[in-house]
BAPA-495106 format. One record per atom (N, C-alpha, C): residue number from 1; atom name; x, y, z. Coordinates in Angstrom, 2 decimals, padded with zeros to 5 digits. Layout:
N
<node pos="NUM" site="CA" px="X" py="Y" pz="Z"/>
...
//
This chain:
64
<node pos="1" site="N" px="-032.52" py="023.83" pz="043.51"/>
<node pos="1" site="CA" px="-031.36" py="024.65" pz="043.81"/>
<node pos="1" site="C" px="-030.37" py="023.86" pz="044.66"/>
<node pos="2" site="N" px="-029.11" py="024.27" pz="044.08"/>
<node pos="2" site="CA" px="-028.15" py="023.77" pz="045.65"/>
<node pos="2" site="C" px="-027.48" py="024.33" pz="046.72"/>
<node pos="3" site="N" px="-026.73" py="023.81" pz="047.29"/>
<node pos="3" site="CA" px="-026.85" py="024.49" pz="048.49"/>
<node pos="3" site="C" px="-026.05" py="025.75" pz="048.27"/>
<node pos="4" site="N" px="-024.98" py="025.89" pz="047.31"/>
<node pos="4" site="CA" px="-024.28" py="027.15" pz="047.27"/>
<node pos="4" site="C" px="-025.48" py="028.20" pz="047.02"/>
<node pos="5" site="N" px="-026.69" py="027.72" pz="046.00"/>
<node pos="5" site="CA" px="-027.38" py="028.98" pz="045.54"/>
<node pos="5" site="C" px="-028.19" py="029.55" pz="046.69"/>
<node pos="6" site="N" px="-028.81" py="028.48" pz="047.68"/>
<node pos="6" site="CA" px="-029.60" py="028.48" pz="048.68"/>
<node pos="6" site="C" px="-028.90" py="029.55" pz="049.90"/>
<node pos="7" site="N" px="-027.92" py="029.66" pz="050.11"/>
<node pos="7" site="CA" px="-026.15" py="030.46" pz="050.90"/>
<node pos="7" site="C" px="-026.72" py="031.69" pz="049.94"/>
<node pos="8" site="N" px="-026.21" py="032.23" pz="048.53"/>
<node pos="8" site="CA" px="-026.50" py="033.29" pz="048.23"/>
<node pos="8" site="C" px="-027.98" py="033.71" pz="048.22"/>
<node pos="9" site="N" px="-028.46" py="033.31" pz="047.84"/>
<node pos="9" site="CA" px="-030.01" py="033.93" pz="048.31"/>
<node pos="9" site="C" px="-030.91" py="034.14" pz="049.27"/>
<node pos="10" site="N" px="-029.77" py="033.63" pz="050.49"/>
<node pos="10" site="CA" px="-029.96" py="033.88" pz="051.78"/>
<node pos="10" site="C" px="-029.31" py="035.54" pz="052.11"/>
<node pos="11" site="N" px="-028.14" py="035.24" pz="051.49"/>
<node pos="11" site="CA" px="-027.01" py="036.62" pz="051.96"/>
<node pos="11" site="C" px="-028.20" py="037.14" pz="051.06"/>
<node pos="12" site="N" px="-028.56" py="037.24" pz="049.79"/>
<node pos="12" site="CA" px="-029.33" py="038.58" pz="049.21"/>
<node pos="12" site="C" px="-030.52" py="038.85" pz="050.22"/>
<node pos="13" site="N" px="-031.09" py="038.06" pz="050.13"/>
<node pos="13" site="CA" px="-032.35" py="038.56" pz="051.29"/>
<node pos="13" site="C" px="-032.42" py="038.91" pz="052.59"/>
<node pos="14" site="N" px="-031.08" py="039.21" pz="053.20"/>
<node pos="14" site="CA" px="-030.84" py="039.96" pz="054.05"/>
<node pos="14" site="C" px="-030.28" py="041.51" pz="053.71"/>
<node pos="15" site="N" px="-029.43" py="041.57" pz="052.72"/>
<node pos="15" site="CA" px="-029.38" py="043.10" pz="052.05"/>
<node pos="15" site="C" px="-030.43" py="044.17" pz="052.45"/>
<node pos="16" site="N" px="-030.06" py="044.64" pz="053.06"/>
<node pos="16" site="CA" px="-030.83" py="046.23" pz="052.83"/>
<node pos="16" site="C" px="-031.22" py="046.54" pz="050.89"/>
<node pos="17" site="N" px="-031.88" py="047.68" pz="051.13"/>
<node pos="17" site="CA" px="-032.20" py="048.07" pz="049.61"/>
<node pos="17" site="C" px="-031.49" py="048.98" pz="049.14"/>
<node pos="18" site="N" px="-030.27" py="049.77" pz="049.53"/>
<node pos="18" site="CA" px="-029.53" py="050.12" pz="049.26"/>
<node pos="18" site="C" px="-027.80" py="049.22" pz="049.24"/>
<node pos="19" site="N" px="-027.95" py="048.56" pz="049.47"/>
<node pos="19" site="CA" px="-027.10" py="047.55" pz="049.47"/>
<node pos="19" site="C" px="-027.24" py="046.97" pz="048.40"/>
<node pos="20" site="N" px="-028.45" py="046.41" pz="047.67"/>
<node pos="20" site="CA" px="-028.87" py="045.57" pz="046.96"/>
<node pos="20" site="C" px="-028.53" py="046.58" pz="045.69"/>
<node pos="21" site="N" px="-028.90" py="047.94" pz="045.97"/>
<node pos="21" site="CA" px="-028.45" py="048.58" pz="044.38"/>
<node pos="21" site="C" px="-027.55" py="048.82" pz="044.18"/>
<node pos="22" site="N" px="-026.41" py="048.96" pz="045.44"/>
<node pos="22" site="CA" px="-025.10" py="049.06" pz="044.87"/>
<node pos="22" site="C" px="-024.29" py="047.70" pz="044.26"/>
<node pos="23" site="N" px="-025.13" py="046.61" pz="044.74"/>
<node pos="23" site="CA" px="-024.82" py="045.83" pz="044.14"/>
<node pos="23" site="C" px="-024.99" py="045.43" pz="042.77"/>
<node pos="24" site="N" px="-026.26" py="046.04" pz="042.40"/>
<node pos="24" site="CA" px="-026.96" py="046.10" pz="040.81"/>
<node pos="24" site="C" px="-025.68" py="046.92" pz="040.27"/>
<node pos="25" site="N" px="-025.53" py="048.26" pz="040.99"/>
<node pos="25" site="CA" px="-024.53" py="049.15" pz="040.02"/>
<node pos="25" site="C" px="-023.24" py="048.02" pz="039.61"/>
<node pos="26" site="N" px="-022.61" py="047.59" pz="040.68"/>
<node pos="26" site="CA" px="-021.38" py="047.17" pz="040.53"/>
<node pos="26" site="C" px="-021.55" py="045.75" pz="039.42"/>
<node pos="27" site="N" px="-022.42" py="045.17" pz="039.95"/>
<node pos="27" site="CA" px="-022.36" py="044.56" pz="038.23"/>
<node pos="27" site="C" px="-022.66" py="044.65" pz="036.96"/>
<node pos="28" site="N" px="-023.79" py="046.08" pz="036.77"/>
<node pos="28" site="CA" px="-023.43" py="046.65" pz="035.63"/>
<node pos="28" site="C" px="-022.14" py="047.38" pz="034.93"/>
<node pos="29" site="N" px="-021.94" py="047.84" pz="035.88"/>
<node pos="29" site="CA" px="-020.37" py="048.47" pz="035.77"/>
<node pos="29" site="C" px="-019.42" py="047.63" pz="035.29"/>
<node pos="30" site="N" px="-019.87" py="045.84" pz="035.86"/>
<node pos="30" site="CA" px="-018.59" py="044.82" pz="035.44"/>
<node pos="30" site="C" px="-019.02" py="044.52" pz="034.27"/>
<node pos="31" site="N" px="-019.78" py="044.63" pz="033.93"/>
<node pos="31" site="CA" px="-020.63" py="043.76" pz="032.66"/>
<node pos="31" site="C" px="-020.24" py="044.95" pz="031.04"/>
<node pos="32" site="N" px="-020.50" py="046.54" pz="031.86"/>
<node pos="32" site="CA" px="-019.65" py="047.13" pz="031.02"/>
<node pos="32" site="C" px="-018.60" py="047.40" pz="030.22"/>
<node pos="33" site="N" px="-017.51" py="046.94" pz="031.60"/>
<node pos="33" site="CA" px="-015.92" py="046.63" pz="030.69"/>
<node pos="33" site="C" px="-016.07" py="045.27" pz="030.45"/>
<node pos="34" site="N" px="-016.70" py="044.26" pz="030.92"/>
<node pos="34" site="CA" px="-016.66" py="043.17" pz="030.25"/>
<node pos="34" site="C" px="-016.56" py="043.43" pz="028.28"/>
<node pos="35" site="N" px="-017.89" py="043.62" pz="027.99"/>
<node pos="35" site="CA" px="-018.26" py="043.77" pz="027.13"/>
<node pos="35" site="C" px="-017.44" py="045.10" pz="025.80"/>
<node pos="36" site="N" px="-016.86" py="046.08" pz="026.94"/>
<node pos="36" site="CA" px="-015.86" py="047.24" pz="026.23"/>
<node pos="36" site="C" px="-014.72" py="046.07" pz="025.98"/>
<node pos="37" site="N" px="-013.67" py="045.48" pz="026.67"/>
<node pos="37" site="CA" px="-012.94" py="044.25" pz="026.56"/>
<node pos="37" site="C" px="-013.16" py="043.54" pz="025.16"/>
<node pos="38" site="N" px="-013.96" py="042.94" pz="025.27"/>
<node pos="38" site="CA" px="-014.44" py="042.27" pz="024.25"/>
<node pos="38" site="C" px="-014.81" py="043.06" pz="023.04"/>
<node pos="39" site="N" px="-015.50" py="044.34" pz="022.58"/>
<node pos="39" site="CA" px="-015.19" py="045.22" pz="021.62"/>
<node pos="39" site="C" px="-013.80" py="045.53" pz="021.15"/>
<node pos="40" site="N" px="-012.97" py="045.92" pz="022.44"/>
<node pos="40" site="CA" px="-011.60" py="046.49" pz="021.63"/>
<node pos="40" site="C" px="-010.95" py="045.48" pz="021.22"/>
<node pos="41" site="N" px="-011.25" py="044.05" pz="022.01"/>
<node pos="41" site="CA" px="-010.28" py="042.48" pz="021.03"/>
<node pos="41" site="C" px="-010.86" py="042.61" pz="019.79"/>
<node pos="42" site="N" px="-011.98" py="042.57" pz="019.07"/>
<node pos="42" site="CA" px="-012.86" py="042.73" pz="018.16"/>
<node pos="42" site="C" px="-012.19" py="043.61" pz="017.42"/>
<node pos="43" site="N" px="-011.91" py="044.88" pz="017.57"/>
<node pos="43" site="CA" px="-011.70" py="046.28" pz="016.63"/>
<node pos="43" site="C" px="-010.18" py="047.14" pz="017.33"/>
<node pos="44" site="N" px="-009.22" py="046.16" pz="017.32"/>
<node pos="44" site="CA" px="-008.43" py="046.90" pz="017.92"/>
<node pos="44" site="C" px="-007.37" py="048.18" pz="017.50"/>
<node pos="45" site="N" px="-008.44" py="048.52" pz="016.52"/>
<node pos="45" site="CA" px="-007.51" py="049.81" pz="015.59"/>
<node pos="45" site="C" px="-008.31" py="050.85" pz="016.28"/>
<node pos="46" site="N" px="-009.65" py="050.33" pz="016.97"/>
<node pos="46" site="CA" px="-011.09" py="051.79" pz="017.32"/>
<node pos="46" site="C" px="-010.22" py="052.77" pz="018.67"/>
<node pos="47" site="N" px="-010.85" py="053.63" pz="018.57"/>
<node pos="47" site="CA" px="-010.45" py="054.44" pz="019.49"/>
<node pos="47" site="C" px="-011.56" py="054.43" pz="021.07"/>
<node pos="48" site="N" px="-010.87" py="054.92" pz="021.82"/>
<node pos="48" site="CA" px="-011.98" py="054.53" pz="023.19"/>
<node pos="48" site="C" px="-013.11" py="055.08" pz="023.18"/>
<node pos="49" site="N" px="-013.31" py="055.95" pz="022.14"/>
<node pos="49" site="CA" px="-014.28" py="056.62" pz="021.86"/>
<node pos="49" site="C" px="-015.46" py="055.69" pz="021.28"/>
<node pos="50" site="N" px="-014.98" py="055.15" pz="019.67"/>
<node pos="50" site="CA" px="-015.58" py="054.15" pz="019.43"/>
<node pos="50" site="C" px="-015.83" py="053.09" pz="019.99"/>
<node pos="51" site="N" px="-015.41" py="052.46" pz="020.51"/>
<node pos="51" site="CA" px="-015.68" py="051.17" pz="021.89"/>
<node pos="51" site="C" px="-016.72" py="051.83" pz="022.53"/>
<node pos="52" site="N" px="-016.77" py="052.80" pz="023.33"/>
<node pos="52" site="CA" px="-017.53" py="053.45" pz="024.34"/>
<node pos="52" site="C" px="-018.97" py="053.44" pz="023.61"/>
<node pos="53" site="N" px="-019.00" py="054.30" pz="022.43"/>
<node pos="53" site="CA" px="-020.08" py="053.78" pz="021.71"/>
<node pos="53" site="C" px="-020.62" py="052.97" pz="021.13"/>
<node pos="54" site="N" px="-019.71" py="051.82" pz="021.15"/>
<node pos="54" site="CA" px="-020.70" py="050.91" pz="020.35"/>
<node pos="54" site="C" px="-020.95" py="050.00" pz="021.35"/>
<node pos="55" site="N" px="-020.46" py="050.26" pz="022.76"/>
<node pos="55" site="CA" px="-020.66" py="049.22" pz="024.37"/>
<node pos="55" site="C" px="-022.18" py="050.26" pz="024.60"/>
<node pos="56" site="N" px="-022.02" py="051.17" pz="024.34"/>
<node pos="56" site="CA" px="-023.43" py="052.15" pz="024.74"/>
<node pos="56" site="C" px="-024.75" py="051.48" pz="024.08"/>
<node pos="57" site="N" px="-024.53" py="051.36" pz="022.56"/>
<node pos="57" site="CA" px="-025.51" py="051.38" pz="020.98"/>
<node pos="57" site="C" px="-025.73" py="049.15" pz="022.04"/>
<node pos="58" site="N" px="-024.58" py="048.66" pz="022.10"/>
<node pos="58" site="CA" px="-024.81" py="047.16" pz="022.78"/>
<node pos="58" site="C" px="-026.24" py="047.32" pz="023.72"/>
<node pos="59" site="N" px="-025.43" py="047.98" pz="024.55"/>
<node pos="59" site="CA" px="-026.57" py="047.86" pz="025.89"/>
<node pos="59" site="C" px="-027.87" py="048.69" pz="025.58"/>
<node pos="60" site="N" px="-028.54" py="049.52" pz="025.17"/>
<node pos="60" site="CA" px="-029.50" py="050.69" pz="024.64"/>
<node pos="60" site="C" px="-029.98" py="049.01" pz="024.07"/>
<node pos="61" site="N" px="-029.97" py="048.25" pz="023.35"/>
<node pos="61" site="CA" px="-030.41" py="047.40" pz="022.54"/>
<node pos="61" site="C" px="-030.69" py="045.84" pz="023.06"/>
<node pos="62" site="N" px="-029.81" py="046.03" pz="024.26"/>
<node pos="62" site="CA" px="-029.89" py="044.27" pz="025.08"/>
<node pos="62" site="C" px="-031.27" py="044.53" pz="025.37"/>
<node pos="63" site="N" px="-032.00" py="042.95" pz="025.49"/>
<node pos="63" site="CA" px="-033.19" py="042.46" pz="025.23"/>
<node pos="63" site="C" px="-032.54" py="041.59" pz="027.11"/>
<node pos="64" site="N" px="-033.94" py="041.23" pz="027.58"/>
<node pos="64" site="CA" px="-033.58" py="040.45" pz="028.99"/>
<node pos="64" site="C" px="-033.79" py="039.25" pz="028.54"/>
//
């Protein structure tokens, strides 16, 4: 590791555990419109409806 990663995994392991999940939320949340973003460049005739579901049908199906 280097030293930047060694700095963040210091700041994480001081987090509380509620800290730590709002942090989980907030990057699922980014990873969401990431990925809605990238659907509507893809299909830009769909409606937000369709995006919404097929960012839903995405994630229901992501593998780790």
């Amino acid at each position: 590791m280097n030293s930047s990663e060694d700095i963040g995994l210091q700041i994480l392991r001081k987090l509380t555990p509620e800290q730590k999940l709002r942090a989980a939320e907030r990057l699922y949340w980014s990873a969401w419109e990431l990925k809605a973003a990238g659907v509507r460049a893809q299909n830009p005739h769909w409606t937000e409806k369709q995006v919404q579901e097929a960012v839903r049908t995405i994630f229901l199906h992501a593998r780790s």
